[in-house]
N, C-alpha and C positions, 0 to 999 in steps of 0.2 A: 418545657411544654411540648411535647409530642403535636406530630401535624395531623389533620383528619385527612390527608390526601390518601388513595390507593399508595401502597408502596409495596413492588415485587420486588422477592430479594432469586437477583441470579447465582448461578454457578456454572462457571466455565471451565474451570480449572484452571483458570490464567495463569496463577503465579501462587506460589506459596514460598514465604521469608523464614530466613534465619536471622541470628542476633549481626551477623556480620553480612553476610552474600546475600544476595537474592539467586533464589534454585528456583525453577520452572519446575512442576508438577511433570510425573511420569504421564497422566494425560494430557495436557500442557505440551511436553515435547513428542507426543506420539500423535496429535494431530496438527503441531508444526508441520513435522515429516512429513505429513502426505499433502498437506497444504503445498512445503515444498515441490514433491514429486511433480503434484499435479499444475507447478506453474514453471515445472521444467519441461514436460510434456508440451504445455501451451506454448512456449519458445521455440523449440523442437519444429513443432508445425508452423509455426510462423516464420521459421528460417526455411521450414521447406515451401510456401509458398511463395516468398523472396527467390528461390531455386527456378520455380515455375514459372515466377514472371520473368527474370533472367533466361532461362532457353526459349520459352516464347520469342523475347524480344531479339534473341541472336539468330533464330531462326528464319525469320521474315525477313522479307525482299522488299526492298525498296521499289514503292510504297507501301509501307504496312497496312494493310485491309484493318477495314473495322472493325471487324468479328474479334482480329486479334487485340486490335487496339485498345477495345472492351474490355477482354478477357484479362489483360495486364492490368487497369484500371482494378476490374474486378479482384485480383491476386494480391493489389496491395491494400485494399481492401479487408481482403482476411488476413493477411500478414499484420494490420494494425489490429485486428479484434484480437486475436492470438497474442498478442503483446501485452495488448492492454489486460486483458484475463491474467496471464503470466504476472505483469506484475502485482495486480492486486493482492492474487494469491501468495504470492511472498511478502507482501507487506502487511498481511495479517500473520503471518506464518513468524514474521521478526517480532509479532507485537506478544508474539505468545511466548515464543525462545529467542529472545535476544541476543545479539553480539557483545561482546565487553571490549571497552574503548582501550584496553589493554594493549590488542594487537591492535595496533594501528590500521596496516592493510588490508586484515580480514576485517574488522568493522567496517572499511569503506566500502570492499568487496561485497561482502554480506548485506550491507546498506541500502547500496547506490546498483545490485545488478540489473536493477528493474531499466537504468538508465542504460547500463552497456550493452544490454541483451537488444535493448529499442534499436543502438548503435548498430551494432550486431544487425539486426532485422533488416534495415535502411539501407546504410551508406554506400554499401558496394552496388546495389539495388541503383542508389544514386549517380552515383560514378559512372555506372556502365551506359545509362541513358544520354550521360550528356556527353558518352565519348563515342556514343553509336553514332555514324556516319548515314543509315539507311532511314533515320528517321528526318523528317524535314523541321524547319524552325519551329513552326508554330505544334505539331507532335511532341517534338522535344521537351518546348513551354510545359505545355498540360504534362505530360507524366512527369517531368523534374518536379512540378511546381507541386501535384498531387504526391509525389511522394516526401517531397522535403515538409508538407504540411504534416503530412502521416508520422515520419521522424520527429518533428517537433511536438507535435501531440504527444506520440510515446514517450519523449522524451521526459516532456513534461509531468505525466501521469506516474513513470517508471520512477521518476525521483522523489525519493524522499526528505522531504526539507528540515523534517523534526524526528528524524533516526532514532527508534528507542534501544538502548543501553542494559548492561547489569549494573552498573554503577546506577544510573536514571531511577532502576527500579528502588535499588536499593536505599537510597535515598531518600527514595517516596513512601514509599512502606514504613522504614521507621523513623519517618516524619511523625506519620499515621500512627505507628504504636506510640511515641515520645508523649503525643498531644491528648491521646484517647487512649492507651492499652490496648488499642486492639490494631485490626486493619478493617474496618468495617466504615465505609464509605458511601454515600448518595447523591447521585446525578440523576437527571431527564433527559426526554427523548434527546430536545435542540440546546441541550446547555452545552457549553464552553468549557466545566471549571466540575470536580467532584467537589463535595460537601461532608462535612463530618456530624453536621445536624441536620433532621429529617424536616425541621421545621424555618429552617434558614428561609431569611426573607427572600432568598433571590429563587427560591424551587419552591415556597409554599405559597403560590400566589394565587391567584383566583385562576388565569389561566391555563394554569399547569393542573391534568389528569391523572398521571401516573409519576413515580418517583421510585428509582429501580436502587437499589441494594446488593452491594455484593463488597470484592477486593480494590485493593488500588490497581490489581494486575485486569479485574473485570473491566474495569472503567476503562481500559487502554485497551484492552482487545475488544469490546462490542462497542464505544465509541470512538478512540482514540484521543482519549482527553486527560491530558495531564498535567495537568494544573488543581492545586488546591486553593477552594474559595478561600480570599483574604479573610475577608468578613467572620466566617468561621472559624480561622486560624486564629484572629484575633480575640477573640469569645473563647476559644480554646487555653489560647496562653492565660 
């Protein structure tokens, strides 16, 4: 029984399956690419405002003026927006062209830079305020303490805790074809979990609007959900 809910069906070009691999679409890996680009760029700046707040801080005479005091304050500041953009941008950039768990170093690499770039952005940033001599105790406090917050934010945002995979995908797709023939799957705005029926009790409910359509690779690049409803699995089998 078909649902009466709205249901739009997308198209991103997430991912398109073979009997064996999963292959990313030629549009798929050409708007990875610039996804990538533009969250190498975003690091780029964010290492150069890390630069900024660093000669600032070696500059100043003890006691640092406020003006400057600020202005480093202000620098790690966009050093964290700059990161945090960076990594987003590659973590959708991974959800579209994934790494294969094959090479071990480049999947963690490929994975996790969103975390070493944070790294990257901080530590030395770190390091130098609490080895500067011109700053007094309480100076010191506030910018180590502001910027190790900044570090652990990035850190936190840059890492991915559920890395998607070629293997992941592959698996998922011809889950999808085994169970149904096809890859045609349905999730909502706030679900958790895609569906392979439009009328599943946990998406056709009274307060659910809309119910979107598309691949298993869709579901993972516009929401990052990957997970198949039991419930449906089991109606399936």
């Amino acid at each position: 029984m078909a649902t009466n809910k709205k249901i739009t069906k997308v198209s991103s070009g997430a991912s398109s399956s073979q009997k064996q691999t999963f292959v990313p679409t030629v549009e798929a890996k050409s708007k990875a690419g610039n996804l990538r680009l533009f969250g190498v760029l975003s690091w780029v700046l964010a290492i150069a405002a890390q630069i900024g707040a660093i000669l600032v801080l070696l500059k100043c005479e003890k006691p640092i003026e406020t003006t400057n005091f600020v202005l480093i304050i202000g620098l790690i500041v966009v050093d964290l927006a700059f990161v945090i953009v960076g990594a987003l941008l590659w973590k959708k950039a991974n959800r579209l062209d994934p790494p294969s768990k094959k090479e071990k170093m480049k999947f963690f690499l490929q994975s996790q830079l969103g975390l070493i770039c944070a790294i990257v952005a901080f530590l030395p940033l770190i390091v130098i305020i609490f080895l500067n001599k011109d700053l007094d105790g309480k100076q010191k406090g506030i910018l180590g303490g502001i910027a190790i917050g900044a570090l652990v934010i990035a850190g936190l945002i840059g890492t991915d805790f559920n890395p998607p995979s070629v293997e992941e995908y592959t698996e998922q797709t011809l889950r999808i074809e085994e169970l149904t023939g096809g890859n045609s799957v349905y999730w909502t705005k706030s679900g958790t979990r895609y569906h392979i029926y439009d009328d599943c009790q946990h998406i056709s409910r009274q307060v659910t609007e809309e119910i979107f359509n598309g691949t298993v690779g869709d579901a993972r690049e516009l929401k990052n959900i990957t997970e198949l409803c039991k419930t449906c699995e089991n109606k399936a089998e």
